[in-house]
C-alpha positions as CSV (number, residue, x, y, z in Angstrom):
1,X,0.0,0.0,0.0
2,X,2.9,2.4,0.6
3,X,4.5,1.6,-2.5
4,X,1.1,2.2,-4.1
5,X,0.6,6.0,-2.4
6,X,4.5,6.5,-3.1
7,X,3.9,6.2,-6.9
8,X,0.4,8.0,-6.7
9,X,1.9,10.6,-5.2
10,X,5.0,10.9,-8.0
11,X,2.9,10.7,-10.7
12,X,0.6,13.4,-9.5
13,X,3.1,15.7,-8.8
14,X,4.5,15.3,-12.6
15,X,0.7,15.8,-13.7
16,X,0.5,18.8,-11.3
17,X,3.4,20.3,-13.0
18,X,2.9,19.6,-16.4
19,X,-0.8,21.2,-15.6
20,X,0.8,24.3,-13.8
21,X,3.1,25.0,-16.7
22,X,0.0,24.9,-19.0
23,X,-1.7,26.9,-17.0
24,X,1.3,29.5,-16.9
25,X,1.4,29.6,-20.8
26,X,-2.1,30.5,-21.3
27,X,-1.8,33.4,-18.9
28,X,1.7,34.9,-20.8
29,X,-0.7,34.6,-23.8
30,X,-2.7,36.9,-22.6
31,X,0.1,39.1,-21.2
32,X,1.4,39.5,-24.1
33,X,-1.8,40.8,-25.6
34,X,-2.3,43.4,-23.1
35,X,1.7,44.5,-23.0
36,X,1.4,45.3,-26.7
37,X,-1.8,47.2,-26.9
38,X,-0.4,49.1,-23.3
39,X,3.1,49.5,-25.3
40,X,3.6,53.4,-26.6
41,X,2.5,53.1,-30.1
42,X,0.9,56.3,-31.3
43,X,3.5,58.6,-33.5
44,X,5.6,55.5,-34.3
45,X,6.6,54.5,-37.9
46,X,4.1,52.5,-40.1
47,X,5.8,49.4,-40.2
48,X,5.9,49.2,-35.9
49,X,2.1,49.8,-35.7
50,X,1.9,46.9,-38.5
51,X,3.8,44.8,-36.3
52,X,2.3,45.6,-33.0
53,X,-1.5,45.3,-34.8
54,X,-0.6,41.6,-36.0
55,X,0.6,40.5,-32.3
56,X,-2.1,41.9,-30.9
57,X,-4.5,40.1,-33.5
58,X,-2.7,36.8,-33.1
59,X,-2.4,37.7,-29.1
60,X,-6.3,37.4,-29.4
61,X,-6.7,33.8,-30.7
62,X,-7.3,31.7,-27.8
63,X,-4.0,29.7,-26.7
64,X,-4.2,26.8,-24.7
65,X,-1.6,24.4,-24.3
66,X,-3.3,20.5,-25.0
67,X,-2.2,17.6,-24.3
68,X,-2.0,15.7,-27.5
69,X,-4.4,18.0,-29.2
70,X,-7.2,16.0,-27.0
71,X,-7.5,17.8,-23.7
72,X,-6.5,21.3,-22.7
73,X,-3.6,21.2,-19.8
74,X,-4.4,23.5,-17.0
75,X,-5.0,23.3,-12.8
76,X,-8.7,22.8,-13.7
77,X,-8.0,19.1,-15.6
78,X,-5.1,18.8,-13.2
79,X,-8.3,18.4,-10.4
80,X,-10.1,16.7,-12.4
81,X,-8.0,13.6,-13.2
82,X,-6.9,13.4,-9.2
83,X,-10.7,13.3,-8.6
84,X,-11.4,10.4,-10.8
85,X,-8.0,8.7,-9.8
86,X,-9.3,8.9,-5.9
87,X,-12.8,8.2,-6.9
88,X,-11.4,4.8,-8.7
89,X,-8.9,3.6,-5.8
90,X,-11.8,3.9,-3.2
91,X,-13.5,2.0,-5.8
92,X,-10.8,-0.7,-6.0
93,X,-10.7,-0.7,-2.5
94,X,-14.5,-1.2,-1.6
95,X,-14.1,-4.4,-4.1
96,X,-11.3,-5.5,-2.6
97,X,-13.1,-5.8,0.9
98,X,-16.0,-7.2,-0.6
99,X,-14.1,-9.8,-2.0
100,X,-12.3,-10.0,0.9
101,X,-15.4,-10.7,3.4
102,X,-16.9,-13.2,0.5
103,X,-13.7,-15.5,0.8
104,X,-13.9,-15.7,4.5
105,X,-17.6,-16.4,4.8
């Protein structure tokens, strides 16, 4: 059971981190956005305000890092996958017993 809990407890923390990063990412996104439209742009040459209009317009597409192009990475999945993975061990655990108690009887 230790052994089990030791593992658990490694491969959630590389989930938690992998989730945190994502989560990170998606916020510089947006940073990123709002630092060029805050940037000092009026009375600049042409070709700056060309530049600055296309990061802000591709600043503005929504940017979230996936996993495999099949669910979004962020602290919000990150929960979610440690709720099912407790859900399913008491699960396991409930059988087990039941099992248990048949074999005795």
């Amino acid at each position: 059971m230790a052994q089990i809990l030791y593992l658990y407890g490694l491969m959630m923390g590389y989930v938690c981190l992998f989730c945190r990063l994502g989560t990170e990412l998606t916020l510089q996104a947006e940073r990123v956005r709002d630092a060029a439209w805050g940037c000092d742009w009026v009375g600049t040459p042409v070709p700056f305000q060309r530049c600055l209009a296309f990061i802000i317009a591709t600043a503005n597409k929504e940017f979230t890092l996936t996993a495999g192009k099949f669910v979004p990475v962020s602290n919000s999945t990150m929960m979610s996958i440690m709720k099912e993975s407790i859900s399913l061990f008491m699960f396991l655990l409930t059988m087990k017993d039941k099992s248990e108690d048949t074999v005795t009887e």
